[in-house]
HTML snippet that shows the backbone in 3Dmol.js (N, CA, C, O; Angstrom):
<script src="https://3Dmol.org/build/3Dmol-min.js"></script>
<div id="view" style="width:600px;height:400px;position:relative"></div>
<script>
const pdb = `
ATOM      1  N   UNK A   1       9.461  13.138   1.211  1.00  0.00           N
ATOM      2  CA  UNK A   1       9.510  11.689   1.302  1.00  0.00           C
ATOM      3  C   UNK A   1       8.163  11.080   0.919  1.00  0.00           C
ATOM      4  O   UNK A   1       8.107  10.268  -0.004  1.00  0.00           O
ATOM      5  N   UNK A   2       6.872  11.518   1.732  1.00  0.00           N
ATOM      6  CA  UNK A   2       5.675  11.271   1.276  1.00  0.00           C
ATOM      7  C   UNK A   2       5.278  11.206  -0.007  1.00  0.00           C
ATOM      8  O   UNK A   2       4.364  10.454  -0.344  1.00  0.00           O
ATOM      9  N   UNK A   3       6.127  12.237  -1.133  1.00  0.00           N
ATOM     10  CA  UNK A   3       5.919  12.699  -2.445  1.00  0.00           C
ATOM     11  C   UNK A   3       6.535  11.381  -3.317  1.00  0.00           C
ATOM     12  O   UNK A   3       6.057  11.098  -4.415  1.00  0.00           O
ATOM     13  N   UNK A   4       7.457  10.737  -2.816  1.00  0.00           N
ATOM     14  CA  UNK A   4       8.544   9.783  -3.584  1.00  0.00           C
ATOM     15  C   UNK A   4       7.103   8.248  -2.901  1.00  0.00           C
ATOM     16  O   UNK A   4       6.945   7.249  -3.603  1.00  0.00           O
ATOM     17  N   UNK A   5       6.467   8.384  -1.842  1.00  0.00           N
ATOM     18  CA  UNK A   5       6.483   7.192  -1.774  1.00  0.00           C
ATOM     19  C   UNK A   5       5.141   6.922  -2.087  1.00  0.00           C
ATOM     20  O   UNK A   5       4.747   5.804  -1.755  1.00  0.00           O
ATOM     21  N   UNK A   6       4.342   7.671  -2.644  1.00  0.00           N
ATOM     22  CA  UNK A   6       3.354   7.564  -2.628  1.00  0.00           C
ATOM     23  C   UNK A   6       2.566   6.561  -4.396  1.00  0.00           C
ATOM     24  O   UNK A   6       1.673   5.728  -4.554  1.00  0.00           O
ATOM     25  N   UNK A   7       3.620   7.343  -5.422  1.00  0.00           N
ATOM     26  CA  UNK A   7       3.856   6.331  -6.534  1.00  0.00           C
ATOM     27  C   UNK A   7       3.778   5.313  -6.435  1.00  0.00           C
ATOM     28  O   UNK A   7       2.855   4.626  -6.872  1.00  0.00           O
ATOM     29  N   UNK A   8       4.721   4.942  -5.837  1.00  0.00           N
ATOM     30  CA  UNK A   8       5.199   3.073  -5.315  1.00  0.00           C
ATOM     31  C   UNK A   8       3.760   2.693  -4.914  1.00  0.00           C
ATOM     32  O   UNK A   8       3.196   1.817  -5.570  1.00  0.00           O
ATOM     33  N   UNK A   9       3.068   3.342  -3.792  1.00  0.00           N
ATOM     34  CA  UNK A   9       2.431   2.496  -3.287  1.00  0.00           C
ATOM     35  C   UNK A   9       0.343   2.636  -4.042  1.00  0.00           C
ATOM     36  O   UNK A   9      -0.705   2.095  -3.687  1.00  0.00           O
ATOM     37  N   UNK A  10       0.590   3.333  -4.806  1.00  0.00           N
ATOM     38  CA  UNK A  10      -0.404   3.770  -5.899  1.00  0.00           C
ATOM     39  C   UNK A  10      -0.273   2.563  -7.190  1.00  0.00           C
ATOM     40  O   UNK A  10      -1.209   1.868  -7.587  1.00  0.00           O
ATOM     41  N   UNK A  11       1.175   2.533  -7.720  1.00  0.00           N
ATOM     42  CA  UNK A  11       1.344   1.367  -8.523  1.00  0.00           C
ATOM     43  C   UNK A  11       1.150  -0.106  -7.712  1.00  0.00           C
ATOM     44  O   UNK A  11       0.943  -1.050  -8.474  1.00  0.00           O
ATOM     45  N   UNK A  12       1.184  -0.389  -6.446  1.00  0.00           N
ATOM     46  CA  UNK A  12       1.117  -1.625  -5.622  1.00  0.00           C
ATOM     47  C   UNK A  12      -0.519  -1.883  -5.522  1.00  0.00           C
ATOM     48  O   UNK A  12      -1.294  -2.839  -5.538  1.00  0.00           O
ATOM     49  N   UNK A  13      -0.562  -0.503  -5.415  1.00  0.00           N
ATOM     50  CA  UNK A  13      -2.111  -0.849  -4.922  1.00  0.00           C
ATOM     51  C   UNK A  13      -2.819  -1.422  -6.920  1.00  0.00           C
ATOM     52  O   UNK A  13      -3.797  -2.160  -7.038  1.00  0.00           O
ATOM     53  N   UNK A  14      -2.343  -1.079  -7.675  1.00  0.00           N
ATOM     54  CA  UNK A  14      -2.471  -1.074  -9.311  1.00  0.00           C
ATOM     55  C   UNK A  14      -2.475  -2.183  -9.268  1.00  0.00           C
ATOM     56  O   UNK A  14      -3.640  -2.528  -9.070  1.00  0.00           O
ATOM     57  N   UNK A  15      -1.800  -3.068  -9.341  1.00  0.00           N
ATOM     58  CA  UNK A  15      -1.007  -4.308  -9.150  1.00  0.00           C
ATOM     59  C   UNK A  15      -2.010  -5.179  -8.347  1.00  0.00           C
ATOM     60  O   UNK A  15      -2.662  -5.902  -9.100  1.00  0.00           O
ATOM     61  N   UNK A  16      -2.268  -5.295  -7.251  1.00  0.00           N
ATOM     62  CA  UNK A  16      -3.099  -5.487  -6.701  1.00  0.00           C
ATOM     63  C   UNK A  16      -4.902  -6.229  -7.288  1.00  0.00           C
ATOM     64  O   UNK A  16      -5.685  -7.177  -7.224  1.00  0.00           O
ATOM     65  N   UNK A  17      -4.634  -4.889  -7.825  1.00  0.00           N
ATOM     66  CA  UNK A  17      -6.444  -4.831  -8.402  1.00  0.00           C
ATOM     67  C   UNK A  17      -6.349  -4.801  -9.672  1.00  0.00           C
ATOM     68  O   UNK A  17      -7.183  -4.235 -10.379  1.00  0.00           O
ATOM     69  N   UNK A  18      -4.803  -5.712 -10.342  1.00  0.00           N
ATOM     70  CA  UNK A  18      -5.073  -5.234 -11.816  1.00  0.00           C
ATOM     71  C   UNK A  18      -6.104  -6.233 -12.826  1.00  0.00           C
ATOM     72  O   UNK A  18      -6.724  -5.992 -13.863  1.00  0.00           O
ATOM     73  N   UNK A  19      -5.941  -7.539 -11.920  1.00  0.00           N
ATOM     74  CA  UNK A  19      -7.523  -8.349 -12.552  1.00  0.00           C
ATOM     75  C   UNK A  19      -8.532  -8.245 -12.517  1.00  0.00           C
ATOM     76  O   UNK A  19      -9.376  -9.048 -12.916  1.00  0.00           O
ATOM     77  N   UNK A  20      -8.762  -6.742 -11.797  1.00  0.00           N
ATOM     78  CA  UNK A  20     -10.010  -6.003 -11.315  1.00  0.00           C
ATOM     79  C   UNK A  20     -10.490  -4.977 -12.664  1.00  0.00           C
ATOM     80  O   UNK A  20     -11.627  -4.891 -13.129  1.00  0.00           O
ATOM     81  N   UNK A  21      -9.560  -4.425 -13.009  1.00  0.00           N
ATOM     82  CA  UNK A  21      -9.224  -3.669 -14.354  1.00  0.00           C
ATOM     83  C   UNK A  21      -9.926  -2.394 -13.669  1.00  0.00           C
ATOM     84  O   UNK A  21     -10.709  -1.701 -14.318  1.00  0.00           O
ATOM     85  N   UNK A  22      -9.531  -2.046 -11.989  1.00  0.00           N
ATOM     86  CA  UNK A  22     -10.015  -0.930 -11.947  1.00  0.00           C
ATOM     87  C   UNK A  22      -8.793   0.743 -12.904  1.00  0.00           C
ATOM     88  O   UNK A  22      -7.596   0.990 -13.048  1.00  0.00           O
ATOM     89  N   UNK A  23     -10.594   1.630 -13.403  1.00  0.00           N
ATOM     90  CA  UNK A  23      -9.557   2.524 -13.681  1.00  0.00           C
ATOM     91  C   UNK A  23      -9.389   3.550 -12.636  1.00  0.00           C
ATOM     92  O   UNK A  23      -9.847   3.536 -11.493  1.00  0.00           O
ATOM     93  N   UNK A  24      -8.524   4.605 -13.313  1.00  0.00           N
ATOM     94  CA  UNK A  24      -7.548   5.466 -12.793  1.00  0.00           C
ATOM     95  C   UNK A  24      -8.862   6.231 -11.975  1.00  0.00           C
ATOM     96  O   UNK A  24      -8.725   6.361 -10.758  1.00  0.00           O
ATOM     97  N   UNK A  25     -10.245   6.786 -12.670  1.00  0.00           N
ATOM     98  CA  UNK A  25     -11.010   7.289 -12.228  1.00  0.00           C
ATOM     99  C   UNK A  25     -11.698   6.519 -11.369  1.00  0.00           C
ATOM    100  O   UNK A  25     -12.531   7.339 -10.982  1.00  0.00           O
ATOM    101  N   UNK A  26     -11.982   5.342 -10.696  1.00  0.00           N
ATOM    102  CA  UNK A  26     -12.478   4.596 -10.098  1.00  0.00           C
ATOM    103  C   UNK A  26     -11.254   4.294  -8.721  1.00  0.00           C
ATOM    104  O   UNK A  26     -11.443   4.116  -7.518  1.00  0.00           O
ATOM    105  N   UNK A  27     -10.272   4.329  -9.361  1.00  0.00           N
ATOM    106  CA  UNK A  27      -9.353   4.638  -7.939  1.00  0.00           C
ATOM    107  C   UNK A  27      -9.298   5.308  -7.117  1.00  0.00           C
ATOM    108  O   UNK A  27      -9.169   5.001  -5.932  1.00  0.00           O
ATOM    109  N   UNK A  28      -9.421   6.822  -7.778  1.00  0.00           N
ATOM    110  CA  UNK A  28      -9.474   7.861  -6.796  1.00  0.00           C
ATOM    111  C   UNK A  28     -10.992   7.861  -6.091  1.00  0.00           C
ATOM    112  O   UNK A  28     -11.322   8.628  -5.187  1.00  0.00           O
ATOM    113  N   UNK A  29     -11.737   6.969  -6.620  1.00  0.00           N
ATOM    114  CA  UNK A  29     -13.471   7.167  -5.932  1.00  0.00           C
ATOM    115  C   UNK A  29     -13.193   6.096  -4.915  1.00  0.00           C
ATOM    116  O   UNK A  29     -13.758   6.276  -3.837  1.00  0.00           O
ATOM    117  N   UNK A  30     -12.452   5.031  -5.021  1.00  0.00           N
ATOM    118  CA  UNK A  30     -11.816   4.016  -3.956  1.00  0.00           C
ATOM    119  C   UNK A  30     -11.061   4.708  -2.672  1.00  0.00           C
ATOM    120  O   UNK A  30     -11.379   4.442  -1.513  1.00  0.00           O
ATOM    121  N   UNK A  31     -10.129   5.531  -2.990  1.00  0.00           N
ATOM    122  CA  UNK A  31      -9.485   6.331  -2.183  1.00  0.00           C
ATOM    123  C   UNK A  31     -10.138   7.291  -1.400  1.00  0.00           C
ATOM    124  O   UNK A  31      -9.880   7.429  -0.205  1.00  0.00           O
ATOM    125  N   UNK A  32     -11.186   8.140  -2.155  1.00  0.00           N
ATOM    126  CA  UNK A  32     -11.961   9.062  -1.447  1.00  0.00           C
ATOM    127  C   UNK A  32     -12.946   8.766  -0.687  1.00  0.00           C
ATOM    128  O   UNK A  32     -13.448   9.572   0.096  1.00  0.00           O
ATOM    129  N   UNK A  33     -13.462   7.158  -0.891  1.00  0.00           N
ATOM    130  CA  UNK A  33     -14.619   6.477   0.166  1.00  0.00           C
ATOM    131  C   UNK A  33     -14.301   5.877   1.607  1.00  0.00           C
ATOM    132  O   UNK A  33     -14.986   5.130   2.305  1.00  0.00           O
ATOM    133  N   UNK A  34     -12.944   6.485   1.851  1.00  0.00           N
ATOM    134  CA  UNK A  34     -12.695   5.991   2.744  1.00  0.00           C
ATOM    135  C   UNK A  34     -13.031   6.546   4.623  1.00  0.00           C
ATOM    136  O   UNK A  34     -12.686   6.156   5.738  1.00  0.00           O
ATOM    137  N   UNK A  35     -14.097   7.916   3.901  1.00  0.00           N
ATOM    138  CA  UNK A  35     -14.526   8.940   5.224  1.00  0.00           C
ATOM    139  C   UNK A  35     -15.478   7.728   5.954  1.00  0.00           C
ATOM    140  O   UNK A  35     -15.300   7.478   7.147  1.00  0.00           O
ATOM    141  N   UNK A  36     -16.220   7.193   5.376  1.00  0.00           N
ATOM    142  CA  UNK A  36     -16.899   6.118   6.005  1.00  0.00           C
ATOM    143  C   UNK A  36     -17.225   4.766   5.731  1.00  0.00           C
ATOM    144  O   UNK A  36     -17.721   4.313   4.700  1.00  0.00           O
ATOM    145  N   UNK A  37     -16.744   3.905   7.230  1.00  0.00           N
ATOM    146  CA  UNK A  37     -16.113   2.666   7.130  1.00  0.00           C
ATOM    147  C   UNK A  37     -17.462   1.387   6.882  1.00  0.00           C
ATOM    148  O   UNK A  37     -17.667   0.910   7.999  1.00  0.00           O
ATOM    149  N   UNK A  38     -18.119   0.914   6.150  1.00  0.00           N
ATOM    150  CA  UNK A  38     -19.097  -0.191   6.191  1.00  0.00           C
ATOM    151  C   UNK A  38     -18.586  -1.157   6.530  1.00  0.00           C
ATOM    152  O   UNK A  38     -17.359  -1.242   6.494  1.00  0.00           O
ATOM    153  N   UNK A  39     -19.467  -2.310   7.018  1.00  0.00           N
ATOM    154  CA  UNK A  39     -18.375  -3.381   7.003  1.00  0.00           C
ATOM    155  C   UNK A  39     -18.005  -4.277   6.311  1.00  0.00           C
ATOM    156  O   UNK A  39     -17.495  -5.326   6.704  1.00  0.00           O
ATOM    157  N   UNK A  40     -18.312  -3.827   4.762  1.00  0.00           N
ATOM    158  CA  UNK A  40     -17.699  -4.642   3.559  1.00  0.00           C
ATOM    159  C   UNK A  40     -16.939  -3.591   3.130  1.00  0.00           C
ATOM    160  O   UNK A  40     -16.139  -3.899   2.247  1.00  0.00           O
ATOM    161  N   UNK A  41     -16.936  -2.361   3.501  1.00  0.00           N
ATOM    162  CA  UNK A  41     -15.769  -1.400   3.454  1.00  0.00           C
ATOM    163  C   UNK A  41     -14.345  -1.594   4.344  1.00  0.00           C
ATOM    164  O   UNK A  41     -13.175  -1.429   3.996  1.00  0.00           O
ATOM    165  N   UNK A  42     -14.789  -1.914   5.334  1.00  0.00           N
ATOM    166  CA  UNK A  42     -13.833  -2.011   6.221  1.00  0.00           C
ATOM    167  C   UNK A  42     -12.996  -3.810   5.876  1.00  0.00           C
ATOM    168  O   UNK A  42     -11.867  -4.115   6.261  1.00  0.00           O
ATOM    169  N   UNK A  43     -13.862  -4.645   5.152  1.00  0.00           N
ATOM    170  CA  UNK A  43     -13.371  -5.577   4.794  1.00  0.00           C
ATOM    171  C   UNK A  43     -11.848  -5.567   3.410  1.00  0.00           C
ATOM    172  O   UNK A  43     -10.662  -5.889   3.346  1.00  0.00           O
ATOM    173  N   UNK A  44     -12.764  -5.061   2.669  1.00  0.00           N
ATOM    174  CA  UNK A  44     -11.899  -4.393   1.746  1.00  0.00           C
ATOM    175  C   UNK A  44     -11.044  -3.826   2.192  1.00  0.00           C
ATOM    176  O   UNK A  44     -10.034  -4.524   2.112  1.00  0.00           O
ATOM    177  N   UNK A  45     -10.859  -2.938   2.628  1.00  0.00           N
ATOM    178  CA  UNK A  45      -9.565  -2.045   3.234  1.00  0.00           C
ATOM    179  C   UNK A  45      -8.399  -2.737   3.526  1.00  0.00           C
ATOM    180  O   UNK A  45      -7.225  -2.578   3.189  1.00  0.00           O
ATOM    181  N   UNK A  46      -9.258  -3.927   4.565  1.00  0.00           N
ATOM    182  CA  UNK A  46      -8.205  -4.554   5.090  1.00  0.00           C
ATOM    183  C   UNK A  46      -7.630  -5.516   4.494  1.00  0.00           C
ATOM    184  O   UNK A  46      -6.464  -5.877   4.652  1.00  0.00           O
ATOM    185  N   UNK A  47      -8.517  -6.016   3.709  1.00  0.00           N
ATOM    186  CA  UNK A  47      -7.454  -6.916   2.890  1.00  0.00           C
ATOM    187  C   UNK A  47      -6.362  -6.119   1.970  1.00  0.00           C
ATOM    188  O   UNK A  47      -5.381  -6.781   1.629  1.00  0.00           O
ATOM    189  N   UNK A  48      -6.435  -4.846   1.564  1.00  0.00           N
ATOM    190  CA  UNK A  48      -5.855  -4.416   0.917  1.00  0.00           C
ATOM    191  C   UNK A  48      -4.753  -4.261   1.773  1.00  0.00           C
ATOM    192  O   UNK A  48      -3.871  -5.102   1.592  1.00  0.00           O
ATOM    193  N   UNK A  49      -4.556  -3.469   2.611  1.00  0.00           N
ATOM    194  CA  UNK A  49      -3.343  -3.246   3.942  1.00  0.00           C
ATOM    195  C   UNK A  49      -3.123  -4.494   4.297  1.00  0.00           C
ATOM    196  O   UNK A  49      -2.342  -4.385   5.242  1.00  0.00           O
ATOM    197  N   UNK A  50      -3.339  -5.676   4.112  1.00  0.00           N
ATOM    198  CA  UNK A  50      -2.720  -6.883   4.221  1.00  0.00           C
ATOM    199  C   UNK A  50      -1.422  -7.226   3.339  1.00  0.00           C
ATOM    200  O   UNK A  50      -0.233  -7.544   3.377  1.00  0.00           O
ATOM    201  N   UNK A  51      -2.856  -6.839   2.263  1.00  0.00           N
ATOM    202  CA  UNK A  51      -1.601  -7.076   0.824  1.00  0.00           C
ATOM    203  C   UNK A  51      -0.520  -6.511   0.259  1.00  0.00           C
ATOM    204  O   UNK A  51       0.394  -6.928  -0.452  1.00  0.00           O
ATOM    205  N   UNK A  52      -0.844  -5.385   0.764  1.00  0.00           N
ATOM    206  CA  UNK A  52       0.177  -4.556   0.204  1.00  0.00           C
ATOM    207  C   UNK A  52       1.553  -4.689   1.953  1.00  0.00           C
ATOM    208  O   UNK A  52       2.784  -4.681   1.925  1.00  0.00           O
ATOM    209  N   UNK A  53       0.800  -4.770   2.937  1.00  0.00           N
ATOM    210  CA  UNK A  53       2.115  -4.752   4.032  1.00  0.00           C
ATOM    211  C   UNK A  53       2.682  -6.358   4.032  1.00  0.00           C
ATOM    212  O   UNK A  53       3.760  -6.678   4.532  1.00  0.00           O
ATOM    213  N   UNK A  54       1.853  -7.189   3.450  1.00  0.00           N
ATOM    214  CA  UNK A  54       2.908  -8.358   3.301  1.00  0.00           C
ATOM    215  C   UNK A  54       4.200  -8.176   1.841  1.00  0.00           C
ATOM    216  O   UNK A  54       5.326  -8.660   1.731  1.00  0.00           O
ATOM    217  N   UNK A  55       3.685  -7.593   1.238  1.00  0.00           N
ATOM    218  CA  UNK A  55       4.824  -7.103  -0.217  1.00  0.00           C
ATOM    219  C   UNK A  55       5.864  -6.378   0.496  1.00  0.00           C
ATOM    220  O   UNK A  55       7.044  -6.590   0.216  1.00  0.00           O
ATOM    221  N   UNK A  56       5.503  -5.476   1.463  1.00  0.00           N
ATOM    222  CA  UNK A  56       6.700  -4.194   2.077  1.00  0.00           C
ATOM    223  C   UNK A  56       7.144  -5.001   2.905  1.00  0.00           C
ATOM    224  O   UNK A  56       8.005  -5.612   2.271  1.00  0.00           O
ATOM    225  N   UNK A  57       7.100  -5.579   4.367  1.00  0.00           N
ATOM    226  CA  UNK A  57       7.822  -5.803   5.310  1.00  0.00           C
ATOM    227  C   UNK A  57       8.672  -6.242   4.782  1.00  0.00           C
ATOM    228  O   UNK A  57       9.664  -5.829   5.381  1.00  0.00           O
ATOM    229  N   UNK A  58       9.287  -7.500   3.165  1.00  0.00           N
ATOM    230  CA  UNK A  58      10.122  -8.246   3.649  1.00  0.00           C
ATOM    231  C   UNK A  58      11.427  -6.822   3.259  1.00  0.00           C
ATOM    232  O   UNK A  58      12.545  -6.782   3.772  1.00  0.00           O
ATOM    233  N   UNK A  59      10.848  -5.734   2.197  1.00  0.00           N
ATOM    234  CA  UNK A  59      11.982  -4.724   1.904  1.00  0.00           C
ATOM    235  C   UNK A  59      12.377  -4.125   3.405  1.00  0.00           C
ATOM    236  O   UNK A  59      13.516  -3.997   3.853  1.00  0.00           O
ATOM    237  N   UNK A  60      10.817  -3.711   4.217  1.00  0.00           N
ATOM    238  CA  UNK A  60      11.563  -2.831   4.900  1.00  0.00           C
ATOM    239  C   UNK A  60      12.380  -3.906   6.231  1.00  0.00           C
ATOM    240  O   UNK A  60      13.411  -3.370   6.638  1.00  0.00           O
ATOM    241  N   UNK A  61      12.231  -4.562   6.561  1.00  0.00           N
ATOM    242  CA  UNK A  61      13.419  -5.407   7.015  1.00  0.00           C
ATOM    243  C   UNK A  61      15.015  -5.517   6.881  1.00  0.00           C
ATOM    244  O   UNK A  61      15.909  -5.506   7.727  1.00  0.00           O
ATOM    245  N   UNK A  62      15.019  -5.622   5.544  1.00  0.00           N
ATOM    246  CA  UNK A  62      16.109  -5.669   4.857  1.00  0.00           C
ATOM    247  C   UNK A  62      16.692  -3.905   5.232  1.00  0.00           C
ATOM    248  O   UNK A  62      17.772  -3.665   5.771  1.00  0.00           O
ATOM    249  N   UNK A  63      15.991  -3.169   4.927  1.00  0.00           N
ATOM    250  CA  UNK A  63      16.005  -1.605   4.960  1.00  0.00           C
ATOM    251  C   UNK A  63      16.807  -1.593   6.681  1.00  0.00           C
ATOM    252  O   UNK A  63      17.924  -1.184   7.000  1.00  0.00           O
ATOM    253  N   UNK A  64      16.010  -2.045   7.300  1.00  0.00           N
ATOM    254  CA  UNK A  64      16.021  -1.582   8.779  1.00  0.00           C
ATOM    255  C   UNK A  64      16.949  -2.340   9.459  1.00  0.00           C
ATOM    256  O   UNK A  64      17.216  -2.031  10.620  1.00  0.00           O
ATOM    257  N   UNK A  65      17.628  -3.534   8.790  1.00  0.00           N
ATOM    258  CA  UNK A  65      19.009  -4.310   9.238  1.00  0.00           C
ATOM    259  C   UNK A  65      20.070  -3.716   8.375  1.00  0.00           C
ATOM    260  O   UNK A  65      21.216  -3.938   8.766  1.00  0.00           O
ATOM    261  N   UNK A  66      19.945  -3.024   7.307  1.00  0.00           N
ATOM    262  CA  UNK A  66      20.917  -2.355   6.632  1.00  0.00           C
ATOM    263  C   UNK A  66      21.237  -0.792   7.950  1.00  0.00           C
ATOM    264  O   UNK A  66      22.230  -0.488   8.612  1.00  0.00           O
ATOM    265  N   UNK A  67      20.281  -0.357   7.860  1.00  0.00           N
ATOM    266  CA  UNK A  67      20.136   0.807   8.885  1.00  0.00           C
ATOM    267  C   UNK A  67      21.451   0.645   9.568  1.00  0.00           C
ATOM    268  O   UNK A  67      22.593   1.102   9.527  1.00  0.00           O
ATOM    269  N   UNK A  68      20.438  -0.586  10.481  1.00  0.00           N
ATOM    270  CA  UNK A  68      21.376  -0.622  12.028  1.00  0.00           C
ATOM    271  C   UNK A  68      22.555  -1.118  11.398  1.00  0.00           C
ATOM    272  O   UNK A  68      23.454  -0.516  11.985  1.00  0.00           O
ATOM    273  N   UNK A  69      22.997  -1.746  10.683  1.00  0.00           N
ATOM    274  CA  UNK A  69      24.456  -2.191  10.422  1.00  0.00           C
ATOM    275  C   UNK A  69      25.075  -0.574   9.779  1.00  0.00           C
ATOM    276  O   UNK A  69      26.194  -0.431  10.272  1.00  0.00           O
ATOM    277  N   UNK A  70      24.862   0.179   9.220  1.00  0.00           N
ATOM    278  CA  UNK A  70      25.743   1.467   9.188  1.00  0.00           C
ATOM    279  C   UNK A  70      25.617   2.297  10.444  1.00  0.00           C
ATOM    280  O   UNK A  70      26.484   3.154  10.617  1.00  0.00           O
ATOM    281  N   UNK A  71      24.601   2.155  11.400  1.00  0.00           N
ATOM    282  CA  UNK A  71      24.906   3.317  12.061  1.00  0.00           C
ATOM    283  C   UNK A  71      26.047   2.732  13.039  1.00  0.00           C
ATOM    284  O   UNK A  71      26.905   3.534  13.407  1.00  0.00           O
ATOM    285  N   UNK A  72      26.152   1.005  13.623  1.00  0.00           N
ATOM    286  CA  UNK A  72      27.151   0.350  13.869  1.00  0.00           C
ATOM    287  C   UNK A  72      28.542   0.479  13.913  1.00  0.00           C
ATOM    288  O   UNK A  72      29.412   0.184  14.733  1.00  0.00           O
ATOM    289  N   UNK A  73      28.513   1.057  12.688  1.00  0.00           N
ATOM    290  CA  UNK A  73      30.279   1.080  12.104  1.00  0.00           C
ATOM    291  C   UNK A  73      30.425   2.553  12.871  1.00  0.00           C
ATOM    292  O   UNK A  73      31.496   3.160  12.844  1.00  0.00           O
TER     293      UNK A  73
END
`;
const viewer = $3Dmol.createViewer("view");
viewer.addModel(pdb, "pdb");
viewer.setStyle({}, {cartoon: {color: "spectrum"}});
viewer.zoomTo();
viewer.render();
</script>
């Protein structure tokens, strides 16, 4: 599951920062700086987990009222 969702949220995060024109190699140095938190690190972060969990909730909502309506029946 981790393997399927991790795309999605690699292209979101793309999306995101694409007026940034970060590249592919500068992503993964984004990703890997995350052992220690500054607090313009920790700023960043969070806006990012903002942005990207305001894009998901409204799916997984939808996801999680679909849920409960099949297990229902």
């Amino acid at each position: 599951m981790i393997k399927l969702v991790e795309p999605v949220i690699e292209r979101q995060i793309s999306n995101i920062f694409a007026d940034k024109k970060f590249s592919k190699k500068l992503m993964k140095e984004f990703v890997n700086s995350t052992e220690e938190f500054s607090p313009e690190k920790r700023e960043l972060y969070k806006n990012l987990i903002k942005k990207i969990y305001l894009k998901w909730v409204p799916l997984l909502d939808e996801v999680r009222r679909e849920a409960i309506e099949e297990l229902e029946k």
